[in-house]
C-alpha positions in Angstrom: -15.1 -36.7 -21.6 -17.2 -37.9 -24.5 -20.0 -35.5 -25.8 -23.0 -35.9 -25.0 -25.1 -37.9 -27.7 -28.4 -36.6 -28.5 -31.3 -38.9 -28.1 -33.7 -40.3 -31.4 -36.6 -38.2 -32.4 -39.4 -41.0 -31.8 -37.7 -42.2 -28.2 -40.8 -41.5 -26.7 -43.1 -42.9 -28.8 -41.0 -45.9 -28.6 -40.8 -45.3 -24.8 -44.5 -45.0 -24.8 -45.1 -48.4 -26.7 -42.4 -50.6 -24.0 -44.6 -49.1 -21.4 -48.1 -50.3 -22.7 -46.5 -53.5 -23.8 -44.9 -54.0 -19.8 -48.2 -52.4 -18.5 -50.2 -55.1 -20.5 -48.0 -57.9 -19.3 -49.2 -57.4 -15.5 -52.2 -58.6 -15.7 -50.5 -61.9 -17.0 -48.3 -62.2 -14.1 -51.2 -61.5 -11.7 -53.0 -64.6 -13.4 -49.5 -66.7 -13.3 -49.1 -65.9 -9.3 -52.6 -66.3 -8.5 -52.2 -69.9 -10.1 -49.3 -70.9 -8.3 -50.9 -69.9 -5.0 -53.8 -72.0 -6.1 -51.4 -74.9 -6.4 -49.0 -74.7 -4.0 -52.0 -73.7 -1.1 -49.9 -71.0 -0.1 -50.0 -67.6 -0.6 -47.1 -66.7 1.5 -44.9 -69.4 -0.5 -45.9 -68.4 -4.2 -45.1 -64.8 -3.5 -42.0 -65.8 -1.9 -41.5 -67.8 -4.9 -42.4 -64.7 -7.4 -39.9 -63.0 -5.5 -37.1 -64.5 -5.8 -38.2 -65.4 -9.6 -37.8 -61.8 -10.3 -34.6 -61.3 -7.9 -32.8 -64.2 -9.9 -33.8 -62.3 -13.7 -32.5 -58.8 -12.5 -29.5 -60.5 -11.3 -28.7 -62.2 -14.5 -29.4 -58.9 -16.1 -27.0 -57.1 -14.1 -24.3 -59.7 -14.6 -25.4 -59.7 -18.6 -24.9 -56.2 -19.2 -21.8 -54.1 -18.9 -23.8 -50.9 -17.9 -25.7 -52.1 -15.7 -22.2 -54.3 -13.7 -21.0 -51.4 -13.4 -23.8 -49.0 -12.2 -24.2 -52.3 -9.3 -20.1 -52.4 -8.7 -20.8 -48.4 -7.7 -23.6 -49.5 -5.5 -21.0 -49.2 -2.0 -19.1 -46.2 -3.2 -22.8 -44.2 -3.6 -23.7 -44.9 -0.3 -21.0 -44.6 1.3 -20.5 -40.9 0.2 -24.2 -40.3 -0.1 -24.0 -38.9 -3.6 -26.3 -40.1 -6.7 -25.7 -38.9 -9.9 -29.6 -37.4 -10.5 -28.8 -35.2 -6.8 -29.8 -36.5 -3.4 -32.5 -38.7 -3.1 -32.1 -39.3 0.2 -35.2 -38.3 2.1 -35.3 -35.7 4.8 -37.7 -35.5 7.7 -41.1 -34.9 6.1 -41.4 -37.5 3.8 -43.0 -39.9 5.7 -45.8 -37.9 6.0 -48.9 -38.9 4.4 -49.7 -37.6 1.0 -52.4 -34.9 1.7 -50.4 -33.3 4.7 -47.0 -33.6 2.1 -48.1 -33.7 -1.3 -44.3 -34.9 -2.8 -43.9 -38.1 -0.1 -46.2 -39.9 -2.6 -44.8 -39.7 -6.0 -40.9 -39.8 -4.1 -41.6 -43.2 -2.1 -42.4 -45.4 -5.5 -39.3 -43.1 -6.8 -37.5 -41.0 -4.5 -34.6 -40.0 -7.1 -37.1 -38.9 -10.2 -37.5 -35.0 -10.4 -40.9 -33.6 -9.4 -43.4 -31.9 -11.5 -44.3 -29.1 -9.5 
C-alpha cells in the first residue's frame, strides 16, 4: 500500500477559488435554461433537455478519467455489500424528518456521505 501523500499548502485557497468560479457560473446556466424554455415553449422539455445535457458531460467524464472509471465500475460491488469508503451513508429511520424536528436530515440529504459539524 502506497503512503499517503500529503496535500499542497494553498489547496484550499485554490479549493475556495473553483468554488466561487462554479458558484458564479450558475447564474449563467439559469439564464441559458430560462432561454431555451423561452424558445422551445416548454418548460418541462428544456429541463428535460438540461438534464440529459449534464448526464451526457458527467458520463464522458467518467469514461475520460481513470479515477473516476473506476470509482463507477465499483458502483455494484458498494451496494451490494453496503459499504462506502467515508462509513455508511445509508440513512436510518429519522432522517426523513424535517429539519427542525432532526437538525442532521438537512445537511445529509444534499450529501448524505459528508461528515457533520456538530
Amino acid at each position: 500500500m502506497a503512503s499517503p501523500t500529503r496535500p499542497p499548502k494553498n489547496l484550499g485557497f485554490l479549493l475556495l477559488i473553483v468554488a466561487l468560479l462554479g458558484g458564479s457560473l450558475l447564474p449563467i446556466q439559469s439564464r441559458i435554461n430560462g432561454a431555451l424554455s423561452t424558445t422551445l415553449g416548454d418548460p418541462v422539455t428544456a429541463s428535460t433537455i438540461s438534464f440529459c445535457m449534464g448526464l451526457v458531460a458527467l458520463s464522458l467524464l467518467a469514461v475520460v478519467l481513470p479515477k473516476a472509471r473506476r470509482a463507477v465500475v465499483g458502483i455494484p460491488r458498494v451496494l451490494k455489500r453496503r459499504e462506502f469508503p467515508g462509513g455508511s451513508c445509508w440513512p436510518v429511520w429519522w432522517e426523513p424528518l424535517p429539519w427542525p424536528a432532526n437538525r442532521s436530515s438537512f445537511p445529509r440529504l444534499a450529501s448524505p456521505c459528508l461528515p457533520l459539524p456538530w
